[in-house]
C-alpha positions in Angstrom: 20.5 20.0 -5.3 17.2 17.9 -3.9 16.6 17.2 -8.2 20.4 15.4 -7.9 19.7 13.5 -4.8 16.5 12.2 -6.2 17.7 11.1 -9.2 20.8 9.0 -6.7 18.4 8.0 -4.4 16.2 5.7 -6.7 13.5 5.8 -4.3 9.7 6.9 -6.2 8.9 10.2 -5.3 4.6 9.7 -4.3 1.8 9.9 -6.7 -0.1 12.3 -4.9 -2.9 13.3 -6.9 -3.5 9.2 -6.3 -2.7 9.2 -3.0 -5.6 12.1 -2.5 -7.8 10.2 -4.7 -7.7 7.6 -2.3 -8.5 9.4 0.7 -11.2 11.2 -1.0 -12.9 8.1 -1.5 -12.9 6.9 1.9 -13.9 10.2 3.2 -16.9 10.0 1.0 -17.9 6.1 1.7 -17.6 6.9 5.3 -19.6 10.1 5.5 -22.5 8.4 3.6 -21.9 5.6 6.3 -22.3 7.7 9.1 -25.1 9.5 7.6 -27.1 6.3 6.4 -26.3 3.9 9.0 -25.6 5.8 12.0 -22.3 3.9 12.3 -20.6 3.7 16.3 -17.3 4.5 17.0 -16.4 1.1 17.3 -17.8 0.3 14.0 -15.9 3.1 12.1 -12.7 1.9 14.0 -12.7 -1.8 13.5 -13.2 -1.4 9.4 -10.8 1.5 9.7 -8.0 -1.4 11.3 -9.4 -4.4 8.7 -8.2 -1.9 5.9 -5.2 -1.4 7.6 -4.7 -5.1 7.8 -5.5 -5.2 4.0 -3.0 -2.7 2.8 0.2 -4.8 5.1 -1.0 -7.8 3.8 -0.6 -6.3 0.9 2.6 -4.9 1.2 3.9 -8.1 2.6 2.7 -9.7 -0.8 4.7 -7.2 -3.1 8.3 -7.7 -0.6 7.8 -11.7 -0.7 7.6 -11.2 -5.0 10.1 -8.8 -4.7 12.2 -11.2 -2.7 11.5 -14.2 -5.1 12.0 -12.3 -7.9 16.1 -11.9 -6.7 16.4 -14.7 -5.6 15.4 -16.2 -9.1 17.8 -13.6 -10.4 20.8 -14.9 -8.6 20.5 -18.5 -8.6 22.4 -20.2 -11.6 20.2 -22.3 -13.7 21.5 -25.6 -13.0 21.7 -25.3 -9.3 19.0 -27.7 -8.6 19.7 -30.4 -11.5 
């Protein structure tokens, strides 16, 4: 039954094994961080909320070319002329 609604749903199931990847990485850039630079609490948070910044700037990127992209889509070509 949850294979049917998947294939309805047309929403992407996660990459995991990327999405782990990921976090892997950042685990092991900030443990060699902490260890090598005796980082503050403070220090860890504010790059911890840049990244966070990065990825919904990010995300805002990919709706605006999503948006774009209809809206090229559903103009007729001689709208404008």
């Amino acid at each position: 039954m949850s294979e049917e609604k998947d294939k309805k749903d047309d929403t992407p199931i996660p990459r995991w094994d990327i999405i782990n990847e990921l976090y892997n990485g950042f685990d092991k850039v900030l443990n060699k961080r902490e260890d090598d630079e005796m980082l503050t609490f403070f220090e860890i948070q504010a790059s911890i909320m840049m990244l966070n910044e990065k990825v919904n700037q990010e995300k805002l990127n990919m709706y605006m070319a999503y948006l774009n992209s209809e809206h090229d889509d559903t103009k007729p070509p001689n709208m404008y002329k």
